[in-house]
C-alpha positions in Angstrom: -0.6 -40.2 -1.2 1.4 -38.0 2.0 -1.2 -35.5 1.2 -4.7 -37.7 1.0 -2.7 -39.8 4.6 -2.2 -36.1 5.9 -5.7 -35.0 5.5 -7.0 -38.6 6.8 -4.8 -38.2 9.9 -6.3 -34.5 10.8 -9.7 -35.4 10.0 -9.7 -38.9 12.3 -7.4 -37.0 15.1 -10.3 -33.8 15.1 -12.5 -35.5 15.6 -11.2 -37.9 18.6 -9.0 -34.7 20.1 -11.7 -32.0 20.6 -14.3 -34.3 22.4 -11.5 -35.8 24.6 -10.0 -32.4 25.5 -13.0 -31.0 26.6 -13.8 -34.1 28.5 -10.6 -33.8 30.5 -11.2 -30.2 31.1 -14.2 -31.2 32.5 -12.8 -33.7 34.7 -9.7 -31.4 35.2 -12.1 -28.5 36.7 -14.7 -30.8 38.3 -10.6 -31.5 40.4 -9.2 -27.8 40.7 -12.9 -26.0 42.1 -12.9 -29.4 44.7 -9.3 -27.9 45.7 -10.2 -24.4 45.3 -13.5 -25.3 47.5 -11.5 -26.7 50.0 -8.5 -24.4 50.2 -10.8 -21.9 51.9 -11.0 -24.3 54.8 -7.3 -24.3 55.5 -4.2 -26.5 54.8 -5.1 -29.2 57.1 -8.4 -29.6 55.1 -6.0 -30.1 51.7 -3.7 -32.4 53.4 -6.9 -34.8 54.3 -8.3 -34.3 50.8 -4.4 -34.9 49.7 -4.4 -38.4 51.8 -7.5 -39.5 50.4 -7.0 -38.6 46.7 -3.7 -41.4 46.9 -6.2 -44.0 48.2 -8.7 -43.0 45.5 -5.6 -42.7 42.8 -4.2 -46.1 43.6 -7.8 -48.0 42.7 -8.2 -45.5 39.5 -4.9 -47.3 38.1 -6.0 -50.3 39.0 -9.1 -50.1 37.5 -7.5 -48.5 34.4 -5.3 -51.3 33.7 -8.4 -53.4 33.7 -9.9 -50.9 31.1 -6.6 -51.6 29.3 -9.3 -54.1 27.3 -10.3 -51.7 25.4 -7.3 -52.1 23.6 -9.1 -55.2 22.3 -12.4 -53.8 22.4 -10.5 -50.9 19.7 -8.9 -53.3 17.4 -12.3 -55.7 17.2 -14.1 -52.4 15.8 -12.0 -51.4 13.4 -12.2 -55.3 12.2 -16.2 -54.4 12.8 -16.3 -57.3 15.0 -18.8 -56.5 17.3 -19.9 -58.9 19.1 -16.8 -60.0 20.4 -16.1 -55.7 21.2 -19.2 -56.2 23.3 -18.5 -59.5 25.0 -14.8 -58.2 25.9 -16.6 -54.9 27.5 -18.9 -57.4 29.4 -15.7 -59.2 30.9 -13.8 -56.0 31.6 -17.1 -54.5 33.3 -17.2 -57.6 35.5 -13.9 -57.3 36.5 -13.6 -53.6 37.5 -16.9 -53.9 39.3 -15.3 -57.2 41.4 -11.8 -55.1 41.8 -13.8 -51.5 43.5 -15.5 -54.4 45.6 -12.4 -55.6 46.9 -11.1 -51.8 47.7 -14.1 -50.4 49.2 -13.9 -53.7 52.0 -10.1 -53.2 52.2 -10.4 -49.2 52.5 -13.7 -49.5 54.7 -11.4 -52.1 57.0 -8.4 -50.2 57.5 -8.9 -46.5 56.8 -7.4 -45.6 60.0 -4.2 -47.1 59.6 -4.1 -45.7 55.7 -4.7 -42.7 56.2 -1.7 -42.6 59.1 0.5 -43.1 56.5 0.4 -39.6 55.1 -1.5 -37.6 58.0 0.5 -37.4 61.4 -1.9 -34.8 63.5 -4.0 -36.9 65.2 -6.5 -34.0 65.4 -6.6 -34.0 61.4 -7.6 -37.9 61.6 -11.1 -38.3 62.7 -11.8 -35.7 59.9 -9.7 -37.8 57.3 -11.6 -40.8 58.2 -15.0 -39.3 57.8 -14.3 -37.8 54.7 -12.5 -41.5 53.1 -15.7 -43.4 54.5 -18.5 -41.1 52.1 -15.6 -41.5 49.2 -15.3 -45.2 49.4 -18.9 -45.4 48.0 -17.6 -43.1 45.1 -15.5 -45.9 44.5 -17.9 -48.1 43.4 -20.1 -45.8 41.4 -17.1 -44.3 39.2 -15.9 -48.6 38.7 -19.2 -48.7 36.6 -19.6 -45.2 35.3 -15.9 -45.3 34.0 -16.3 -48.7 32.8 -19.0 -47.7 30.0 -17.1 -44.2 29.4 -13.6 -46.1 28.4 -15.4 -48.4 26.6 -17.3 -45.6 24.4 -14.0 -43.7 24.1 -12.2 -46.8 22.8 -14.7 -46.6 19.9 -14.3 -43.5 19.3 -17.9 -42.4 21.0 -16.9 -39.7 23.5 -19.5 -37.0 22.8 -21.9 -38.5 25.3 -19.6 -38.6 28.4 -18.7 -35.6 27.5 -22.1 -34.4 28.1 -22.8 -36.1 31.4 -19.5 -35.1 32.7 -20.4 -31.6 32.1 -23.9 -32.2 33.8 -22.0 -34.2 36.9 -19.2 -31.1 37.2 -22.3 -28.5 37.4 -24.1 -30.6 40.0 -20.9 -31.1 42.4 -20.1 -27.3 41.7 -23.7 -26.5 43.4 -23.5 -29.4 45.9 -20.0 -28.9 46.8 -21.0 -24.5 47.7 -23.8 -25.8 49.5 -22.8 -28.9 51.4 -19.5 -27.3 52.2 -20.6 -23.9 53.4 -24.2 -24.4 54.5 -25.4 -22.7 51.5 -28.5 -23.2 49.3 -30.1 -24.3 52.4 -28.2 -27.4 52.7 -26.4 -28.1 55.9 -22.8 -26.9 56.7 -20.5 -30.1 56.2 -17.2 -28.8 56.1 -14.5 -31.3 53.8 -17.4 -34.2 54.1 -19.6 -32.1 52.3 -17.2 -32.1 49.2 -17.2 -36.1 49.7 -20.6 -36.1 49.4 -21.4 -33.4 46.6 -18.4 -36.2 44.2 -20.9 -38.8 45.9 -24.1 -37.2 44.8 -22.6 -36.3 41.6 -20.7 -39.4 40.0 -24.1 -41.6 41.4 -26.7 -38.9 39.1 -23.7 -39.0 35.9 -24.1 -42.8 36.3 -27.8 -42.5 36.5 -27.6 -40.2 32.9 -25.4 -42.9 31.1 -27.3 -46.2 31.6 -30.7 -43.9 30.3 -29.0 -42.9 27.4 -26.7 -46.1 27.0 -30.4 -48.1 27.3 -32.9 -46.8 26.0 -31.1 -45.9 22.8 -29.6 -49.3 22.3 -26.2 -47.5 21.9 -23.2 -49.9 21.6 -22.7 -50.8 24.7 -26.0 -51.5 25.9 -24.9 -55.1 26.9 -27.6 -57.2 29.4 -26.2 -59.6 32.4 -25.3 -62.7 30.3 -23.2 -60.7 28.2 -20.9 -60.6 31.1 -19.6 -63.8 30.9 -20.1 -64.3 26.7 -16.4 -63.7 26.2 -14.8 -66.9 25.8 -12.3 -69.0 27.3 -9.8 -68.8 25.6 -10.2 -65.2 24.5 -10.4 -64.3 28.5 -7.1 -66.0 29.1 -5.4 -63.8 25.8 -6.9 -61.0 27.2 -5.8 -61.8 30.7 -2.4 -62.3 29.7 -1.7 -58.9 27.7 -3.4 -56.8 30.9 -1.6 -58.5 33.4 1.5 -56.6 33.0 -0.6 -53.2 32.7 -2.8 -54.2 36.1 0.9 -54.7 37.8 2.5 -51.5 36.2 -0.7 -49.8 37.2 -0.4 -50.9 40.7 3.1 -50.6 41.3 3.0 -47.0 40.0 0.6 -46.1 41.9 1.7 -47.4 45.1 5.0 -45.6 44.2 2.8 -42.2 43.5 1.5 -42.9 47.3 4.6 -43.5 48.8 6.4 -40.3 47.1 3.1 -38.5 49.1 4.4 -40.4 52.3 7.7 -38.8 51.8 6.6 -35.3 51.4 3.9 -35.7 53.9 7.1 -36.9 56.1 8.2 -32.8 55.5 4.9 -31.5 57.0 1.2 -30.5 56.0 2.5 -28.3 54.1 4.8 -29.9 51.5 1.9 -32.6 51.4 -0.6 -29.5 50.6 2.1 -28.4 47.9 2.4 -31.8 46.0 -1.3 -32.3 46.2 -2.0 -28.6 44.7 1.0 -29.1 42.3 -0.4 -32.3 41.2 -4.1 -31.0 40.5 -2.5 -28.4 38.2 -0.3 -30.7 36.6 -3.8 -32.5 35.2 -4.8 -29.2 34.2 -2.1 -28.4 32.0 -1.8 -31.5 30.6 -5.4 -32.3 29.7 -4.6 -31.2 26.3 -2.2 -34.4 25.7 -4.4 -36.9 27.0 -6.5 -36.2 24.3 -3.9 -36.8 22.1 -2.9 -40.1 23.8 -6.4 -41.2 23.3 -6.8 -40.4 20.1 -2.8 -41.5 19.4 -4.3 -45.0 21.1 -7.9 -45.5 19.0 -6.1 -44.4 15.9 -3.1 -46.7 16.0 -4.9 -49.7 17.7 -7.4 -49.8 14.8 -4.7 -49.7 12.1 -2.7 -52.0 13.9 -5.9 -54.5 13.8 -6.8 -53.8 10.3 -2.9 -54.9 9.7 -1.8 -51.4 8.2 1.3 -50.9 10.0 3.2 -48.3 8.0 0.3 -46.2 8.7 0.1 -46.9 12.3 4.0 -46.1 11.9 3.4 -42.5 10.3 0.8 -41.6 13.1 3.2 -42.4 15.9 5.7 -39.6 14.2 2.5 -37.2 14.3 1.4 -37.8 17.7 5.7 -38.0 18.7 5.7 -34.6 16.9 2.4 -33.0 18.7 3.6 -33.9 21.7 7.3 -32.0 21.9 5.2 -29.1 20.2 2.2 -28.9 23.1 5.2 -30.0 25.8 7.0 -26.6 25.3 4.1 -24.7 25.0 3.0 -25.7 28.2 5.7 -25.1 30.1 6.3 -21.3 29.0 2.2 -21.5 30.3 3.7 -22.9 33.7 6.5 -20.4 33.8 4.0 -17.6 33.2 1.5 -17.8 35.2 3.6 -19.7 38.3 3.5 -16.2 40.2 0.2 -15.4 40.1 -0.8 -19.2 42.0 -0.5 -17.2 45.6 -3.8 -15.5 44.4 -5.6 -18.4 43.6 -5.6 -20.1 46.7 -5.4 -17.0 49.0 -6.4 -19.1 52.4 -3.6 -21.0 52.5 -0.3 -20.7 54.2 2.5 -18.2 53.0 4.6 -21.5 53.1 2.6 -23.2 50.6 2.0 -20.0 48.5 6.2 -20.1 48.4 6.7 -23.6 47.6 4.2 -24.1 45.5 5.7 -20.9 43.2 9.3 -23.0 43.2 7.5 -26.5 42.3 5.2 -25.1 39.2 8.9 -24.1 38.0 10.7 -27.0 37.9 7.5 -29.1 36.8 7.8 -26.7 33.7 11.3 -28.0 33.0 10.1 -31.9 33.0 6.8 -30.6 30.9 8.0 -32.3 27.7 9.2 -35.5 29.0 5.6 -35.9 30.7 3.8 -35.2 27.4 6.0 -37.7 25.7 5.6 -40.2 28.2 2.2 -39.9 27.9 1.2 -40.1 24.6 4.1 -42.9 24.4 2.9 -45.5 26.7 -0.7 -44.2 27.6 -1.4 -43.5 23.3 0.8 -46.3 21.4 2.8 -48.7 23.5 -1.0 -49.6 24.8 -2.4 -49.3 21.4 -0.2 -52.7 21.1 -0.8 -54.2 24.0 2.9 -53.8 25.1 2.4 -54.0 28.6 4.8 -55.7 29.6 7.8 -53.6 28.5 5.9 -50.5 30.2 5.7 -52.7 33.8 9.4 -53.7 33.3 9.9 -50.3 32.6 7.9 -48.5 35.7 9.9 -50.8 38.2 13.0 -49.5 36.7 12.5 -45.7 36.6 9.6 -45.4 39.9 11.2 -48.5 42.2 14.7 -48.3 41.3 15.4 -44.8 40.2 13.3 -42.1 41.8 11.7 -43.6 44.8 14.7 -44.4 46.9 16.3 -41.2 45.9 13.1 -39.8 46.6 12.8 -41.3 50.7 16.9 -40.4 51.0 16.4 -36.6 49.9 13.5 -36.7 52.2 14.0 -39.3 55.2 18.1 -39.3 55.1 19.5 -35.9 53.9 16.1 -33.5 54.8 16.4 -31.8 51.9 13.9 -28.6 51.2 10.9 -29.6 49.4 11.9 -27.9 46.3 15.3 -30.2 46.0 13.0 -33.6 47.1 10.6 -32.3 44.3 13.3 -32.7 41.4 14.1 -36.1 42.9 10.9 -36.6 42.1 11.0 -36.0 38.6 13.9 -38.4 37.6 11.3 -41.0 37.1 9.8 -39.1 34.5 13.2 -38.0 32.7 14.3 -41.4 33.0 11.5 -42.8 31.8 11.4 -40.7 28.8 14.8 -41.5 27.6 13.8 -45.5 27.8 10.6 -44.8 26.7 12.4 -42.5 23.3 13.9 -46.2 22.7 11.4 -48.6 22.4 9.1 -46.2 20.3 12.1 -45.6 17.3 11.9 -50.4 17.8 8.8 -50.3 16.7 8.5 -53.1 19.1 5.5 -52.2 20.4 3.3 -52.3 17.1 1.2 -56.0 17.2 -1.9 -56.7 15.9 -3.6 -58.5 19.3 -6.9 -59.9 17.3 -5.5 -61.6 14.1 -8.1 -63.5 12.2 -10.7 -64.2 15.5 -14.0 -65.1 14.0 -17.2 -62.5 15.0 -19.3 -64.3 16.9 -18.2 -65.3 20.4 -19.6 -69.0 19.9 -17.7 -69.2 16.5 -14.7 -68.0 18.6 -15.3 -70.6 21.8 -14.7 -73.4 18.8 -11.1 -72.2 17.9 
């Protein structure tokens, strides 16, 4: 029986991994030549690509809570409930498409005063605020395009956004040389021409999906009265288990802006360092999102089929995986740590330095990120236990490693390096908390029970 569970597990986790992988290192590299684009232009240019990015970072949390549906939309597929998978996509498309609204008006508003927060040379500004204003549109565009993709990986259907991310990455490669250099006989743009190559790009990878999405009748292929099909009472269940997520969401990203406050508060060139240490971060952990998708499809659908000893053996795996990968990544950080100077050879023998001293110390944390990940990003949301992971956030990013954070930084002046460990309490911390609710078990709950199909048959209950 281990054997015939053992084989199940690798088969199901192959084929949810590899697709996943590839689609982060896709997304991963569309990130790291941006940065490497950019670099060329100086450390000022990183800094107002730096500011930006926590702007765009706080509405991708946002919006990914939202997409915390999918949870449902996971567990009503492997009941092959499929109407009521599509109405809940329907809802959760309507509300991510109302949420980017609300932050392209509020970013559009104030992106003066925002961008202020992290960028203190006023002769950096005007360029910071040309570059947010083209991004803000990007906003909206990737709402809609990450909608349908979270919703196809939640189902276990990532082959196609694999595909068009590969095609969007290639286009904003081209755009990005051009636009940003005055190559390819496109005009010389500076940093707003890599806002408008993402812009270009995201709005053609958009364009790809709804032609596939449509005219194949695939899944998701929902019309405009399926938006509001969920019903009542299934909205307010729904509403109620993503609440916690949309404020941990929130609240972490806020914190993840503020911690770029405080090292922007050190100078353009700690910012530049977090930012740079941050893209590669991604990189080297695109490998364990995979796995926390696939920990989160797996386990959700077992959970909804009511098979919780299984769901219970593939949280050991994943656990397992994910110490495994953890290590092995950071002997990758460790080795190739002094070879980063050469890969971004126009910046600032500051940043070359710092950056060398971060890459080290984020190889030390490496294991409690992977865990953390694949914990509350793979199972605890495979449950819908979101509101352990907001209680927990507060704790570790509000109480723990913020304030420590702003002291080391604001108080004491500590060197970046010292302020960067700060920084990493909140994922030690949250490790160690994190360690304890996954041995409870707590976390495992079927969230669909015994919901009839058909939306209608469900509006009755």
């Amino acid at each position: 029986m281990s054997t015939i569970r053992e084989s199940e597990f690798n088969r199901e986790m192959k084929k949810l991994v590899i697709p996943s992988v590839l689609q982060m290192l896709v997304g991963n590299s569309f990130s790291l030549v941006n940065m490497l684009m950019v670099t060329s232009l100086g450390d000022g240019a990183v800094a107002v690509t730096a500011a930006a990015g926590r702007i765009s970072f706080i509405l991708s949390m946002i919006l990914t809570a939202i997409y915390g549906m999918t949870t449902y939309m996971t567990q009503y597929y492997g009941k092959q409930q499929y109407s009521l998978m599509r109405a809940t996509f329907g809802f959760m498309l309507l509300a991510g498409i109302s949420t980017s609204l609300l932050a392209f008006v509020a970013v559009w508003s104030w992106k003066e005063p925002i961008l202020y927060l992290f960028i203190k040379d006023i002769e950096l500004l005007p360029l910071g605020m040309q570059y947010v204003t083209i991004m803000a549109f990007v906003f909206l565009i990737s709402a809609i395009r990450d909608a349908y993709a979270q919703a196809l990986g939640s189902i276990g259907k990532v082959k196609i956004t694999l595909y068009v991310g590969l095609c969007a990455m290639a286009i904003n490669i081209i755009l990005d040389y051009g636009l940003i250099y005055g190559k390819l006989g496109l005009p010389k743009l500076g940093v707003a021409g890599a806002a408008w190559g993402t812009l270009i790009a995201s709005s053609v990878s958009l364009l790809f999906l709804f032609v596939f999405i449509y005219s194949q009748s695939y899944y998701l292929n929902i019309g405009v009265r399926e938006l509001f099909t969920l019903p009542l009472k299934l909205r307010k269940q729904v509403l109620k288990t993503i609440t916690p997520l949309v404020f941990h969401e929130g609240m972490w990203s806020i914190g993840n802006m503020l911690y770029a406050v405080a090292f922007g508060s050190l100078g353009i060139a700690a910012l530049t360092t977090f930012q740079l240490a941050n893209t590669l971060q991604g990189y080297f952990m695109m490998g364990i999102h995979g796995f926390a998708y696939a920990a989160k499809v797996m386990i959700g659908q077992k959970l909804g089929q009511d098979r919780h000893e299984q769901a219970q053996d593939y949280a050991r795996r994943f656990t397992r995986i994910s110490v495994i990968a953890g290590i092995i990544s950071s002997v990758a950080i460790i080795i190739v740590s002094p070879f980063m100077s050469s890969v971004f050879p126009h910046l600032s023998s500051e940043v070359h330095a710092s950056l060398s001293h971060v890459l080290l110390l984020q190889a030390l944390a490496m294991t409690a990120f992977f865990l953390n990940n694949v914990w509350i990003v793979g199972m605890f949301r495979a449950g819908g236990d979101n509101l352990f992971t907001m209680n927990m956030i507060l704790i570790t990013t509000w109480v723990i490693a913020l304030p420590t954070v702003f002291v080391g930084a604001y108080m004491l002046h500590l060197p970046l390096e010292w302020v960067y460990g700060l920084f990493l309490c909140e994922e030690i911390s949250k490790a160690l908390i994190g360690y304890r609710r996954y041995r409870s078990q707590k976390w495992m709950r079927n969230l669909v029970g015994n919901v009839p199909d058909s939306p209608s048959t469900a509006a009755s209950l």
